[in-house]
N, C-alpha and C positions, 0 to 999 in steps of 0.2 A: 705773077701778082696774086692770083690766085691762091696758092701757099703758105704767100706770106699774110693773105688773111686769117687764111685757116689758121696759122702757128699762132697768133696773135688770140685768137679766139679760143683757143684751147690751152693760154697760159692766164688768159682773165679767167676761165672759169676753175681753172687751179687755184688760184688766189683768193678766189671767191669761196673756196671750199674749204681754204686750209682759215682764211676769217672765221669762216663761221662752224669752224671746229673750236679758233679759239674762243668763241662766246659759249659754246654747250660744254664743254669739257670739264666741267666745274658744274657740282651742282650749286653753290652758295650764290650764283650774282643770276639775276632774273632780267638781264638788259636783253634789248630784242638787237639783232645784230645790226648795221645801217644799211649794209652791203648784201646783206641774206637774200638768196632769191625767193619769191613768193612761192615757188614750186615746189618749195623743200621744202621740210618738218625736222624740227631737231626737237631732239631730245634732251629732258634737262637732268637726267640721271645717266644716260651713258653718252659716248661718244659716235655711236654709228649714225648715221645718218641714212637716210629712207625718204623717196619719193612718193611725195602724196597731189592727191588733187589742190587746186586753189580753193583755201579757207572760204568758205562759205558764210555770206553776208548774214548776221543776225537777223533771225526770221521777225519783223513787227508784226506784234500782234496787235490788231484794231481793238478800240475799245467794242463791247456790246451795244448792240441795237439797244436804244432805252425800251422799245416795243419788245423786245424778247427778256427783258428783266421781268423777274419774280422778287416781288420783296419780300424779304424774307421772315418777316412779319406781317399778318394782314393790316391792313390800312385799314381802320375802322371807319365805319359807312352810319351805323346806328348807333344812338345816345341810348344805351340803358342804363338808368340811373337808383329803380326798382325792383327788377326783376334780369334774372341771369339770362345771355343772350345764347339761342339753339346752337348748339354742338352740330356738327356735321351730321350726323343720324337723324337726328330731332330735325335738321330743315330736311333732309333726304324724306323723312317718313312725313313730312307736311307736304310736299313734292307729290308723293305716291298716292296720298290721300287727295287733295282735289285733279291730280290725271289720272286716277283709276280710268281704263275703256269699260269697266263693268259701270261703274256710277257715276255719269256726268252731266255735268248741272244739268236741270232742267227745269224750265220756268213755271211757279206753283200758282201763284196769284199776282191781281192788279186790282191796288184800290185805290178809289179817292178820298175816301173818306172811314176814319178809324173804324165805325160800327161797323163797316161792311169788311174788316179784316178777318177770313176762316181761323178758327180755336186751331193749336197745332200744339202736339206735347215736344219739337223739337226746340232746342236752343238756338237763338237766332243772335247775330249780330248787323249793323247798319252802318253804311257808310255815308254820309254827308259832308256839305264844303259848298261852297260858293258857287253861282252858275259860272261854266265851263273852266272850271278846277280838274278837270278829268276822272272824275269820279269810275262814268261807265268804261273808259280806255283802262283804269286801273283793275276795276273789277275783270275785265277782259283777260288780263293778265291776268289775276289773280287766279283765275278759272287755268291758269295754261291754254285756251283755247281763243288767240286772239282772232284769226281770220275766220271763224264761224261768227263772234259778234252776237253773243247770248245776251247780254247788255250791247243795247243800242248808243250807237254813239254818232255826234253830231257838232261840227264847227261849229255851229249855232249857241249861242247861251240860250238857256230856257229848254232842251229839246228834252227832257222827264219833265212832267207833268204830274208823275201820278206815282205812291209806291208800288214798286216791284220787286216779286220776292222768289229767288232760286233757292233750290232743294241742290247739298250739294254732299257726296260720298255715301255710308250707309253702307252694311252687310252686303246687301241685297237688294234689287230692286223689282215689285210686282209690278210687272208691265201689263197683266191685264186688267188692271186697277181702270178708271175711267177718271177718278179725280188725281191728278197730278202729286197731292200732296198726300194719300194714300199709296202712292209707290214707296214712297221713303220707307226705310227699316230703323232700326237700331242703329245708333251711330252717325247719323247724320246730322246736316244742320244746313240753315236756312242764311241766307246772305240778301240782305232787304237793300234796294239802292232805292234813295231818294231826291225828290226834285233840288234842283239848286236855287240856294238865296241871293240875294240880293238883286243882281242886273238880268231882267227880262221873267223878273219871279212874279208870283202873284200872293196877295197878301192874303187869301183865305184858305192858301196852303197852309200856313203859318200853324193856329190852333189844333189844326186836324195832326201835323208831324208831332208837333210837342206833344199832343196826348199817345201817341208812338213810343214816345221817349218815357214818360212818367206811367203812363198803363198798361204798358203791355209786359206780361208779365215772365213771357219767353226770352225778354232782350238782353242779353247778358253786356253788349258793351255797343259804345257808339265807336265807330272809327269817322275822325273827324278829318278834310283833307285839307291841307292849308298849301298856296303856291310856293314854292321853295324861292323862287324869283322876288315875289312882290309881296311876301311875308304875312304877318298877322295881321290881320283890315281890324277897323273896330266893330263892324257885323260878326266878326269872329269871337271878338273878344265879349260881345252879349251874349252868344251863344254858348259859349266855354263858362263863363260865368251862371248861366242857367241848369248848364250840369252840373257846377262846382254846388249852387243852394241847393239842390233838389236829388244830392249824391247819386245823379246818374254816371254809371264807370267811362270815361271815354279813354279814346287813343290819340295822340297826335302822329299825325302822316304828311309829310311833306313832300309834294306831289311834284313833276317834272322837274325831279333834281335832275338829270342828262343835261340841264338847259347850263349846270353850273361843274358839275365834274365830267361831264363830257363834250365840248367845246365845237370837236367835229366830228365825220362819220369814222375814222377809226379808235380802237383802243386806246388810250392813254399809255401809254410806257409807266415805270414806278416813276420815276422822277417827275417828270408831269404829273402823275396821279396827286404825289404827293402836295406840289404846289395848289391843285386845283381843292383836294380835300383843306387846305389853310382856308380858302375863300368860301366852302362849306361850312368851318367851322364858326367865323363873323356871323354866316346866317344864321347857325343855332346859339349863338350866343345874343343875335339880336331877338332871336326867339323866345329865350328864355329870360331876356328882358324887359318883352311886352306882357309875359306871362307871370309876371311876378304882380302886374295890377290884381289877380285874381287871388293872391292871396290876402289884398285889405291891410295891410302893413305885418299882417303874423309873420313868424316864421316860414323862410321858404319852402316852399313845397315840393319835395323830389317827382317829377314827371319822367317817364319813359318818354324818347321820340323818335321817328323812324323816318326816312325818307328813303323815295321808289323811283322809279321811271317806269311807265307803259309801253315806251318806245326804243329804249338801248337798253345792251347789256355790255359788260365789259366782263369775260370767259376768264377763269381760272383765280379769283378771288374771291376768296373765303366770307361769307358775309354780306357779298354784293349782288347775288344771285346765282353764282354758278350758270347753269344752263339758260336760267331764267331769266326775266329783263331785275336790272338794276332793283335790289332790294324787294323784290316780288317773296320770294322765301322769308324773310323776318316776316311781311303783314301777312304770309300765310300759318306764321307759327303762332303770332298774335292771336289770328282767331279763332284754331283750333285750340291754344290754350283759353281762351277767355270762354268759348263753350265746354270746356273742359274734358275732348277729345283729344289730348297730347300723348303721349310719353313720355319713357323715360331715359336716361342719361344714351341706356343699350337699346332701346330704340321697343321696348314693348310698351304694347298697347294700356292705356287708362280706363279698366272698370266700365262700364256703361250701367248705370243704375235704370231699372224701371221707368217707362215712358206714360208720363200721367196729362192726358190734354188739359190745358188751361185757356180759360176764357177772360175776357176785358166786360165790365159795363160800360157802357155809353154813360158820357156824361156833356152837357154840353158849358163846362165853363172853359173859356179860353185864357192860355196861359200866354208866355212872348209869342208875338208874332214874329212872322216868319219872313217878313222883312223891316227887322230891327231899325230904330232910328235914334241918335246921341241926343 
């Protein structure tokens, strides 16, 4: 019995071989044989035939993690609409300049009142916005040094009271100096944060900030913060109007955007990015539609606008901060260029002309107050 299975087995696989001789034999017909065994390989140019392992399954390839995409264009973060946005060098060397370990911020003065602000020959800029706008969490960042907390910061609305004004970069610093604002060298500049309006403000801040804004003759720009969430209030829009008559330079910043392009605690993927940058875009299109009251029916008026976070970064996008939290690099390049310590394309340094101190008169007439009302 045995035999006659063996014989039987060894005339099927004859049969089997001289088939699928006659499908290879011929290079013209591409038919796969019916009968071929899987163990075999034929060739479709000769006739020998050769054992090979079983054909191997098409390896699937998965799609990519959308968290490991790179898009391949950066996804724009900030509206420049005036002035050209920093090159990687240009935010690299704004980087360098406020984390120098040789020169970092340090606190100069605290006033309440305009007459009692110290004369200083450096160029200053100010940040302002609403109470708890996040002014000091952003200046925090801004500084690169959030967990020291150089600006005070506080759930609280109302917790600045008074101006405060940091000394930040410079050549060099004289440490045996006794007046804080005597340390500063060449090169540096002063970063003023102020109380916030409206909810838990007091209104005799009001005349003393505004003469800040119109007297002081160091101020080169106001950086104003508006909620990326809850948009232009009309407190905002008195105040933006008050720059607009009285050609003070401001900036608009739109502060805890993480709340709108960044949803949870990890990175957005591109594809998510992309969606959530659409719902970014509404806001600055509603932004640019409450900000069109302040040109009075003219012509609209091209405005530059940026938005940050204090609190997330999203790593290896071009624009968005890099190292830094969310949009911290643009308000850093903002205000080196508006004191006019930037660079250029290749990353060298802008001239520093002679430091000549300037002083304000005291004057007591009051201009808007400081918690505007419609």
């Amino acid at each position: 019995m045995d035999s006659i299975i063996r014989r039987r087995c060894l005339a099927h696989l004859a049969r089997s071989r001289i088939l699928g001789l006659r499908y290879t034999s011929t290079t013209t017909t591409t038919t796969t044989p019916p009968s071929a065994r899987p163990d075999l390989a034929f060739s479709k140019t000769t006739s020998a035939v050769t054992a090979a392992s079983p054909p191997s399954k098409p390896k699937h390839v998965s799609a990519p993690k959308t968290d490991d995409i790179t898009p391949p264009k950066p996804v724009d973060l900030q509206r420049y609409h005036i002035s050209d946005p920093p090159t990687p060098v240009q935010q690299t060397f704004a980087t360098r300049y406020f984390q120098a370990p040789s020169t970092p911020p340090i606190h100069l003065w605290t006033a309440a009142k305009f007459s009692t602000i110290p004369r200083s020959p450096y160029p200053e800029v100010c940040f302002v916005g609403r109470s708890n706008v996040g002014k000091s969490s952003l200046l925090n960042a801004v500084f690169g040094r959030p967990k020291e907390k150089i600006a005070r910061v506080s759930s609280k609305a109302g917790h600045t009271k008074t101006l405060n004004a940091f000394g930040v970069g410079g050549v060099n610093r004289d440490t045996a100096a006794k007046e804080p604002l005597k340390q500063l060298s060449s090169g540096a500049l002063v970063v003023v944060d102020t109380p916030g309006y409206g909810f838990h403000s007091r209104q005799e801040w009001g005349p003393e900030i505004n003469k800040f804004f119109e007297k002081r003759k160091q101020l080169r720009k106001v950086f104003i913060l508006i909620d990326a969430v809850h948009g232009v209030k009309s407190r905002d829009l008195v105040l933006l109007q008050h720059f607009e008559d009285n050609g003070i330079p401001y900036q608009i910043i739109l502060s805890k955007v993480d709340r709108i392009v960044m949803t949870d605690s990890k990175s957005p993927g591109a594809e998510k990015l992309t969606r959530l940058v659409k719902k970014l875009d509404k806001v600055y299109d509603e932004v640019n539609e409450q900000l069109r009251t302040l040109d009075q029916g003219q012509r609209p008026k091209k405005r530059d606008v940026l938005a940050a976070s204090a609190e997330k970064q999203i790593k290896g996008l071009q624009g968005w901060g890099g190292g830094a939290k969310i949009g911290i690099e643009a308000v850093r390049w903002a205000v080196l260029k508006a004191c006019g310590l930037d660079c250029d394309e290749q990353g060298n340094r802008r001239v520093v002309e002679g430091l000549e101190i300037q002083g304000e008169e005291e004057e007591d007439e009051e201009v808007v107050a400081w918690k505007p009302q419609r």
